[in-house]
C-alpha positions as CSV (number, residue, x, y, z in Angstrom):
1,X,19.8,22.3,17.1
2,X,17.1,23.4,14.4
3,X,17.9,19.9,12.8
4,X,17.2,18.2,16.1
5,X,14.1,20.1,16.4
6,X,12.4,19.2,12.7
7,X,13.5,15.8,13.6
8,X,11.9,15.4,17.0
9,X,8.8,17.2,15.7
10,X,8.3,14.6,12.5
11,X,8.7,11.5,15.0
12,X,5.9,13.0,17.0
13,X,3.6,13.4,14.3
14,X,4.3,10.1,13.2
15,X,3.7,8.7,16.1
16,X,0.2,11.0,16.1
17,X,-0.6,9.6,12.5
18,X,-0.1,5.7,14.4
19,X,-2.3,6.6,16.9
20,X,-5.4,8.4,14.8
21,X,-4.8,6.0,12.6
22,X,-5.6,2.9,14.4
23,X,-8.3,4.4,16.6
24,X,-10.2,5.1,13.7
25,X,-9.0,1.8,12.1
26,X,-10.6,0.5,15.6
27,X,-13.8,2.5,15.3
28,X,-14.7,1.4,11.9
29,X,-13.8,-2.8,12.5
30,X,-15.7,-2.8,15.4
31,X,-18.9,-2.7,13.1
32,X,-17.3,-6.0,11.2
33,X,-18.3,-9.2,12.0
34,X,-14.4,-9.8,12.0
35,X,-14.9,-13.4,9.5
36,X,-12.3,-14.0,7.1
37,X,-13.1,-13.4,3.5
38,X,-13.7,-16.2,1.5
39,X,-9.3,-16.8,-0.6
40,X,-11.2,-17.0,-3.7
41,X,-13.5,-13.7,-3.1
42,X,-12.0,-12.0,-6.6
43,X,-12.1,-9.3,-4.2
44,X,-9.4,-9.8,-2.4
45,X,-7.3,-10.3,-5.6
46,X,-7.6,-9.3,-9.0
47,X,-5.0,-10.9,-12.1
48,X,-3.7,-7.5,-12.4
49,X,-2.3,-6.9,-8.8
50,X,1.1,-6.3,-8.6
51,X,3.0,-9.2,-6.0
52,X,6.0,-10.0,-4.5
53,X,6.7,-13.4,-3.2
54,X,6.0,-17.0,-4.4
55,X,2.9,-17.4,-6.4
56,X,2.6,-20.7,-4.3
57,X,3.5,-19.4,-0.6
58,X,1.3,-20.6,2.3
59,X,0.5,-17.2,3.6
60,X,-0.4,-14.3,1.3
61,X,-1.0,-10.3,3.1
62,X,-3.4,-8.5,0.3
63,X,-2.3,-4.5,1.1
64,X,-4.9,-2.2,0.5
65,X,-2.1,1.0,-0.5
66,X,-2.4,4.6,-1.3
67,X,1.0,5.8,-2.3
68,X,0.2,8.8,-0.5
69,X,-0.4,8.0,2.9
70,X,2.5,8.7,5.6
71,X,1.7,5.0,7.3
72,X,1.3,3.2,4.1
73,X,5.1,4.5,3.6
74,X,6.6,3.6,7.1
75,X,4.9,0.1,6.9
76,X,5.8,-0.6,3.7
77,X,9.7,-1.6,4.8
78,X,8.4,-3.5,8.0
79,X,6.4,-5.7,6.0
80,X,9.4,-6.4,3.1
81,X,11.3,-7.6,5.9
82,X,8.9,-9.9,7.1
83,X,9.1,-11.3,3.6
84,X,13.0,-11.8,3.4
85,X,12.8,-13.2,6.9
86,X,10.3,-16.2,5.4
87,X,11.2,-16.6,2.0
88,X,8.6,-18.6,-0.5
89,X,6.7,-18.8,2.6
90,X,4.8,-15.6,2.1
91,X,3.5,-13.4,-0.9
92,X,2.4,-9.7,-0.6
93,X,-0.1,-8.9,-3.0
94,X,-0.9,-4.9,-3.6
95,X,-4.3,-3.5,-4.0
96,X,-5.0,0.3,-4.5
97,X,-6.7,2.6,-2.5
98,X,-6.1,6.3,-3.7
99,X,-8.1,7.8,-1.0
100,X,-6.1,10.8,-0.6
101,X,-6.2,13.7,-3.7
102,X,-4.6,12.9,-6.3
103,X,-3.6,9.7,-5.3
104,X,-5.2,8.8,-8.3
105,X,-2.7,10.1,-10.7
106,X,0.4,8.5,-8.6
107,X,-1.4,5.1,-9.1
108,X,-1.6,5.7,-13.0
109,X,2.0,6.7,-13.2
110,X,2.5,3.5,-11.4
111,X,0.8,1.6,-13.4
112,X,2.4,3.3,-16.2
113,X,5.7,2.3,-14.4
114,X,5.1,-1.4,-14.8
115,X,4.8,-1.3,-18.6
116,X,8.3,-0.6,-18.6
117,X,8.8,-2.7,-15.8
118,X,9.9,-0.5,-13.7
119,X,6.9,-1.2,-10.8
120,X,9.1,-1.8,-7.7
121,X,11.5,0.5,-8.2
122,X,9.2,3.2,-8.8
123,X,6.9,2.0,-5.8
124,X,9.7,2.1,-3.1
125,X,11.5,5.7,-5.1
126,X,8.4,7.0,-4.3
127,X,7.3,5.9,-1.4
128,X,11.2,7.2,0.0
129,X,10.5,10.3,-1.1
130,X,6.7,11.2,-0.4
131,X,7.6,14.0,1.7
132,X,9.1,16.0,-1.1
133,X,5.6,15.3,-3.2
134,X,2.7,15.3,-1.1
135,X,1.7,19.1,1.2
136,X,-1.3,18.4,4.0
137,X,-2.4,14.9,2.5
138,X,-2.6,15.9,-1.0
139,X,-0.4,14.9,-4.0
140,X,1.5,17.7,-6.2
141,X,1.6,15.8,-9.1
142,X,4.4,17.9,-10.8
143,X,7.2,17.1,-8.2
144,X,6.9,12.5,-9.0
145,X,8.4,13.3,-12.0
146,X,12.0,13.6,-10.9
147,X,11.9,10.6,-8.5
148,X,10.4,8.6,-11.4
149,X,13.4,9.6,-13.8
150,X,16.0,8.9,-11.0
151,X,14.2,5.2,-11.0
152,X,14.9,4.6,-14.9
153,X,11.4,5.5,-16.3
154,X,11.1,7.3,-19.5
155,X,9.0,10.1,-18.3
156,X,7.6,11.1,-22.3
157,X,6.4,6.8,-22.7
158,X,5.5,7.2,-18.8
159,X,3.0,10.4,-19.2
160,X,1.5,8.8,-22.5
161,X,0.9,5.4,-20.7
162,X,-0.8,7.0,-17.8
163,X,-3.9,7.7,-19.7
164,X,-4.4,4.2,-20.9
165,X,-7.8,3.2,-20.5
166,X,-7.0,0.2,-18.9
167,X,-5.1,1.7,-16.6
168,X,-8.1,3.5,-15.8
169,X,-9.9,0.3,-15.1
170,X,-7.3,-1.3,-12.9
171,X,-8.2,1.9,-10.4
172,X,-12.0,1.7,-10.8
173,X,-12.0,-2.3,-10.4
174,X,-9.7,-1.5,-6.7
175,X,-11.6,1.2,-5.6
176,X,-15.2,-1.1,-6.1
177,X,-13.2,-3.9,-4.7
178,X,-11.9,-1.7,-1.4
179,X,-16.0,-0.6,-1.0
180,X,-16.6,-3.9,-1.5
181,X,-14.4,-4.9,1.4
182,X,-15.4,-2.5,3.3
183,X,-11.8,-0.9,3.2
184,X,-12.0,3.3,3.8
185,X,-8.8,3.8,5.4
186,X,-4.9,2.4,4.6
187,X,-3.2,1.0,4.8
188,X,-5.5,-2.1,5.4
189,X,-4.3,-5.7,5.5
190,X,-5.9,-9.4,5.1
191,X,-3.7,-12.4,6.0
192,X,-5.0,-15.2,3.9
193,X,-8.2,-13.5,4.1
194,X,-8.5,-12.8,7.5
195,X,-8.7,-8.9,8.0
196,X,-6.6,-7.5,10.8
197,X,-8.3,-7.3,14.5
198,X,-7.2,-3.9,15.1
199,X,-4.6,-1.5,13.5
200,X,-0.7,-2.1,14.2
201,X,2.6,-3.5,13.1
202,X,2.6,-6.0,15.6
203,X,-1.0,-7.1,15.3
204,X,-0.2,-7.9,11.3
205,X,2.6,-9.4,12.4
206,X,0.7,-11.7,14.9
207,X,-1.9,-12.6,12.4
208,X,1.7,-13.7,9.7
209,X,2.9,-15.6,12.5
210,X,0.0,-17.5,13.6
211,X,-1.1,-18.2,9.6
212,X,2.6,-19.2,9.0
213,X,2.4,-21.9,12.2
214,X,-0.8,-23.8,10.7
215,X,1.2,-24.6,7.1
């Protein structure tokens, strides 16, 4: 009964962190002049953003992420099945946005992560498990490192790689680029530049649809 209880109360207050979230998401676009960006802004995509998809697909969604945001995790499936459901027909692209504290240093070990090629794994590990690691929106560093092991990382090479300064620089250049952008909450989405009208599964999924129907 207890069980039942936790579990009814987490669906409620992720249902309350849908709801904030795209009222402010609202709030904040309704001051945008809603244009598309421009596909070559180097804003939108920088050579070191990690991707999934064909480098050639019609329809690219550029994900503003912070590893540490609840709706960043519970979209994060939704839109990987959109891709296996069009396959080579669109390519997610992932920019960072470590808004929250310490969000910072989950992006580094990231980063880190991909040096031993280990990106997606550790992504979706940690993303699985972000309850275990982040308390009221902020990041307890000290409890990634197990979920990172279970995902194949050397932890010793990982640590050392984190404080790489072009690792450093990859953050710096996502964080100008998400300013730039006017980005300040995630997760945010552009579908081949076009930002999304207001905040919601099904309004990205209308703006993939409707991009996929004019290739």
């Amino acid at each position: 009964m207890k069980q039942k209880t936790l579990f009814t109360v987490a669906v409620v207050l992720l249902m309350l962190g849908f709801i904030v979230a795209a009222l402010l998401y609202n709030v904040e676009h309704e001051e945008q002049d809603g244009q598309p960006v421009a596909a070559n802004n180097p804003a939108l995509v920088r050579m070191h953003s990690p991707a999934l998809g064909r480098a050639e697909a019609p329809v690219v969604i550029v994900e503003f992420l912070d590893p540490a945001c609840e709706t960043c995790a519970a979209f994060y499936p939704l839109v990987k099945q959109m891709l296996a459901a069009n396959p080579d027909k669109i390519r997610l692209v992932l920019r960072y946005a470590p808004f929250h504290k310490g969000s910072d240093q989950v992006v580094a070990a990231l980063e880190a992560a991909r040096k031993q090629g280990k990106f997606w794994p550790a992504l979706e590990g940690l993303l699985a498990a972000q309850a275990d690691w982040t308390r009221n929106h902020a990041v307890q560093v000290e409890r990634i490192w197990p979920h990172l092991e279970r995902a194949g990382l050397d932890l010793q090479q990982l640590r050392k790689d984190m404080a790489a300064p072009e690792i450093t620089a990859v953050i710096e250049q996502d964080l100008l680029d998400a300013q730039t952008l006017r980005v300040s909450k995630t997760p945010d989405f552009f579908v081949n530049g076009k930002p999304l009208p207001s905040f919601g599964f099904e309004q990205l999924k209308a703006l993939v649809d409707a991009a996929l129907r004019q290739r």
